[in-house]
C-alpha positions as MATLAB code, in Angstrom:
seq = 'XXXXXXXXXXXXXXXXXXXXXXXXXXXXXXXXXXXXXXXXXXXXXXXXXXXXXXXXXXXXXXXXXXXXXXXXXXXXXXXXXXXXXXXXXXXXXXXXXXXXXXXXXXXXXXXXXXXXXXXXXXXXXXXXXXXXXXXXXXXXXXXXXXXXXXXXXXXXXXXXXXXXXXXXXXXXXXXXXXXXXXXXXXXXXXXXXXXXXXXXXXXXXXXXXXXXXXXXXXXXXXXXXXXXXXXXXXXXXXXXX';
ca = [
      22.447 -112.985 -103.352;
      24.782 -110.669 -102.275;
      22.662 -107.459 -103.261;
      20.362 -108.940 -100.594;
      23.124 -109.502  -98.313;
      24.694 -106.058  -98.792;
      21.060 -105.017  -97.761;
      20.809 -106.966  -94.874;
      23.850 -106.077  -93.138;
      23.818 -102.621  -94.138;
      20.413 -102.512  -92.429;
      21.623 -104.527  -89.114;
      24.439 -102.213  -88.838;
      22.394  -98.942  -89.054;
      20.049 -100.431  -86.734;
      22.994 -101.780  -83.991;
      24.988  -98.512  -84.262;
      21.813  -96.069  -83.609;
      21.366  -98.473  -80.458;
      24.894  -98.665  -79.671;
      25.290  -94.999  -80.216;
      26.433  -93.776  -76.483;
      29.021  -96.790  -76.366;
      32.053  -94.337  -77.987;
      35.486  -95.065  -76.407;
      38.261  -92.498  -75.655;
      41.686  -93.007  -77.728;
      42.481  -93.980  -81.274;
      39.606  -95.768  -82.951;
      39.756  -99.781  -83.038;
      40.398 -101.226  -86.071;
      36.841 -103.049  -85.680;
      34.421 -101.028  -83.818;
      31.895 -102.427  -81.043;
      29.473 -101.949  -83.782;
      30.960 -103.603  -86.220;
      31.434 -106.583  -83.961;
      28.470 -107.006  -83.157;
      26.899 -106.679  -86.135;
      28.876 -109.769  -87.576;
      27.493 -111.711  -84.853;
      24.031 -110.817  -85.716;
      24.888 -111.566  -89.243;
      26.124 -114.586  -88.175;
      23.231 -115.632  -86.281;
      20.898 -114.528  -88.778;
      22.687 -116.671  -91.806;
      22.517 -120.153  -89.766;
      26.465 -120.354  -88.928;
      27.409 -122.260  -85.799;
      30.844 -122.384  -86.852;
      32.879 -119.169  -86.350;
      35.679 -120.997  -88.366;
      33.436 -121.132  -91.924;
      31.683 -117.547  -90.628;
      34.886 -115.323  -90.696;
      35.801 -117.535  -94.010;
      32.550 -116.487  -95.486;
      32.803 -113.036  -94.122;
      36.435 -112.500  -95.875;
      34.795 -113.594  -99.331;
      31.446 -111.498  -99.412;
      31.555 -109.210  -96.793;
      35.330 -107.466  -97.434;
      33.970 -104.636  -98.876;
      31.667 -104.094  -95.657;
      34.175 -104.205  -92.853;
      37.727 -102.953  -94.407;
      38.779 -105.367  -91.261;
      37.774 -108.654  -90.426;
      39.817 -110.470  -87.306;
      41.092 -114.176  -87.082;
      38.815 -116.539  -85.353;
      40.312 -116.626  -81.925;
      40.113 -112.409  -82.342;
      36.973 -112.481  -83.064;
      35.518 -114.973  -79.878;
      37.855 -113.298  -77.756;
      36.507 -109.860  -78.857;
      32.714 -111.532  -78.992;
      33.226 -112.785  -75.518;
      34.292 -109.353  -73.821;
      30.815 -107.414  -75.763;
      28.403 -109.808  -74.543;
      26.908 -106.982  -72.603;
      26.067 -105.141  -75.963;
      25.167 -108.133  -77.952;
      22.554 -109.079  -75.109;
      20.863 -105.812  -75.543;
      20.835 -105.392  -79.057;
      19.487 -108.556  -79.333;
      16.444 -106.873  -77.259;
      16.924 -103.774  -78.537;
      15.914 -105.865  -82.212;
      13.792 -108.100  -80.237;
      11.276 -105.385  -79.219;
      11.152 -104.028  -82.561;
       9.072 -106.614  -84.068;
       5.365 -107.096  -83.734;
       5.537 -110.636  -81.906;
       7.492 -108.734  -79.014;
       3.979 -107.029  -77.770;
       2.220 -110.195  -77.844;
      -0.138 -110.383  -74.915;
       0.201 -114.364  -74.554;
       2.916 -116.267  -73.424;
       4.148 -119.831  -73.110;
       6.664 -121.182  -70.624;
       8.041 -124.551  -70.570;
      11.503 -126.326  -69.505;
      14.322 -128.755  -70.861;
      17.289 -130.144  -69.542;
      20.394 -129.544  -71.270;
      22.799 -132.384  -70.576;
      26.156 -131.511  -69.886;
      28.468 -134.586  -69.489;
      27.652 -138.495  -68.296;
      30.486 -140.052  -67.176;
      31.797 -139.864  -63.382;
      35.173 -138.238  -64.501;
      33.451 -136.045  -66.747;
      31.257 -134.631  -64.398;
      34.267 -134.393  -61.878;
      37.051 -132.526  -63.960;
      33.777 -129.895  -65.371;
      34.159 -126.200  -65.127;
      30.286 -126.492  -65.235;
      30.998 -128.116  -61.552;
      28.990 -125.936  -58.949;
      26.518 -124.773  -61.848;
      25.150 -128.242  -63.644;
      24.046 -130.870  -60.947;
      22.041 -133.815  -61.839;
      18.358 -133.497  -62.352;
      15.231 -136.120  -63.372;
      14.202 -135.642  -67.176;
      10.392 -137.180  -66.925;
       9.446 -136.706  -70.483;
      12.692 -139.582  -71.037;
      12.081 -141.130  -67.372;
      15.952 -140.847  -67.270;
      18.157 -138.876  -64.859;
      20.793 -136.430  -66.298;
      23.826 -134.253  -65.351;
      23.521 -130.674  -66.342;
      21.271 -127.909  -66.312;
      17.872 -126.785  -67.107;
      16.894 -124.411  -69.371;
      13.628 -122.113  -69.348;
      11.935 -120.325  -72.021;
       9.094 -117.794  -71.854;
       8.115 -117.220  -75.480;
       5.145 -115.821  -77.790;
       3.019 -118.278  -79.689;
       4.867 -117.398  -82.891;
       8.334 -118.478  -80.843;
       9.699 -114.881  -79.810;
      11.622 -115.496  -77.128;
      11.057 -112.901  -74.192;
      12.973 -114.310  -71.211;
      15.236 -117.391  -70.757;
      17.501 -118.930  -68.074;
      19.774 -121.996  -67.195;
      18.761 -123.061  -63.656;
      19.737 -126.274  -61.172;
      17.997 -129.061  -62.212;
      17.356 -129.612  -58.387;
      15.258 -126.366  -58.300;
      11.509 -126.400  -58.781;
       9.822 -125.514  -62.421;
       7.379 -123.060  -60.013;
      10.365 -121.000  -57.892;
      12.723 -120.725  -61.132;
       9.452 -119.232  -63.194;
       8.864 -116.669  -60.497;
      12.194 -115.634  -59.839;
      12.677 -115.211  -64.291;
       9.909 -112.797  -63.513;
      10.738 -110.901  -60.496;
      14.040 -109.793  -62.476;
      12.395 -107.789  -65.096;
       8.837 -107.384  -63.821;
       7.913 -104.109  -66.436;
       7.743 -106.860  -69.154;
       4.579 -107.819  -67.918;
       3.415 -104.583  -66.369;
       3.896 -103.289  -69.881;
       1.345 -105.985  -71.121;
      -2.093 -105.641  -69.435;
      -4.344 -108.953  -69.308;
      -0.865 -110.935  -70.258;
      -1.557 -114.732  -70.416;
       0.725 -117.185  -69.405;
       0.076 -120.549  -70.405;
       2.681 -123.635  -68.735;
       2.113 -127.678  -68.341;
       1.185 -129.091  -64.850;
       4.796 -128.859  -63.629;
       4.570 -124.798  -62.735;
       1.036 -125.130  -61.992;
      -0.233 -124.623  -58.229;
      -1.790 -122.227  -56.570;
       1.311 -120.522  -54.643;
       1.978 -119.626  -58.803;
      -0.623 -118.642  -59.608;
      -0.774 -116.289  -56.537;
       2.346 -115.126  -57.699;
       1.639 -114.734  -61.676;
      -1.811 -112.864  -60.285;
       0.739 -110.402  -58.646;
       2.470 -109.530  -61.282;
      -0.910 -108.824  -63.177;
      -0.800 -112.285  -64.968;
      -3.579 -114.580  -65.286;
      -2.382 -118.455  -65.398;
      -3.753 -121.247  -67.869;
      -2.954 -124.972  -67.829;
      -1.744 -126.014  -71.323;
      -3.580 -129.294  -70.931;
      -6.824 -126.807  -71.049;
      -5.843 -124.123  -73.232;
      -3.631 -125.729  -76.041;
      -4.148 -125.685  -79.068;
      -4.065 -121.567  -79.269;
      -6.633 -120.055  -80.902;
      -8.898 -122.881  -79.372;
     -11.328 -124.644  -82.271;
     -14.665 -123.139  -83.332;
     -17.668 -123.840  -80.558;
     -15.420 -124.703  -77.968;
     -14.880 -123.202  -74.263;
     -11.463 -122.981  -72.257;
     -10.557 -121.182  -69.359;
      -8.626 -118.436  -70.886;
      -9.831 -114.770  -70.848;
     -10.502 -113.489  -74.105;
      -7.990 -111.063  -75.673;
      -8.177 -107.535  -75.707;
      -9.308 -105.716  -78.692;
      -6.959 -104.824  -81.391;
      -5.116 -108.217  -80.800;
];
């Protein structure tokens, strides 16, 4: 176990460092560089530990030959929390390195994410002004919190996500997740984007059309690849694919 290990984060490192490679500070080197850092979180990711508590513990036990220095907990979120920058992009940066990335079909959906139920809970928040309260239809319940949207692959690559009002529509949040990085889908000619009947309409489909996307209702497209002798309305994929 921890030849493969050793492999793994040997490899993550070399990968995050080449990408990292014009983020050099002036001054005496840190005692755990940017790369480093984010490399552990990777790891950490990568090895299915939510706790940062049993992560460093593990770290200080198999990884000590690895990273000479490995920081407390609280040094290591508070460090974490000040590189999220870097950590967003080299989770692109690894992202767009795999196959699934180029995948010319997408599927977007939405869930809420609660965030508190009680009246003094939602009061005393630091989510207050972000989270408001929002319908949930698939539990025919309301909620406080917020919603959060995925655009993924088939296979579950995840290509753009945000946390929205609850109060905004499925159809304006999808269009503005697109307007903010529209060469994802310029790189991706005849890109398919298949949602449920809650982003469907024609003002998105105008709007998907302009950004060179051709909408598909999941009620007539899924399941993906459709069975043997059947028809949907989905254009057929380009060769190659």
């Amino acid at each position: 176990m921890d030849a493969d290990l050793d492999t793994l984060v040997t490899a993550l490192y070399v990968k995050i460092d080449d990408s990292l490679a014009g983020d050099r500070r002036p001054g005496h080197p840190v005692r755990l560089s940017q790369s480093e850092l984010v490399c552990l979180a990777v790891a950490q990711v990568l090895l299915g530990f939510h706790s940062e508590h049993r992560w460093i513990r593990f770290a200080i036990c198999h990884l000590r030959g690895m990273f000479p220095y490995l920081p407390h907990q609280p040094g290591y979120n508070k460090r974490l929390r000040a590189a999220l920058p870097l950590v967003k992009q080299v989770i692109r940066d690894l992202a767009a390195d795999s196959d699934f990335w180029f995948d010319t079909v997408w599927i977007a959906d939405s869930t809420p994410v609660e965030c508190g139920r009680s009246r003094p809970t939602v009061q005393r928040s630091q989510l207050a002004g972000w989270a408001n309260y929002g319908y949930c239809k698939s539990h025919a319940r309301w909620f406080w919190g917020l919603r959060l949207y995925l655009v993924t692959t088939p296979a579950g690559m995840p290509i753009l996500w945000a946390l929205a009002d609850p109060k905004l529509g499925e159809r304006e949040v999808l269009t503005a997740m697109l307007d903010v990085e529209p060469q994802l889908a310029a790189a991706r000619p005849g890109l398919i984007l298949i949602t449920d009947k809650g982003f469907a309409g024609r003002r998105t489909e105008t709007d998907l059309a302009r950004c060179g996307i051709t909408s598909a209702s999941a009620s007539a497209s899924w399941p993906w690849p459709p069975p043997s002798g059947t028809t949907t309305r989905l254009a057929p994929r380009s060769p190659g694919r």
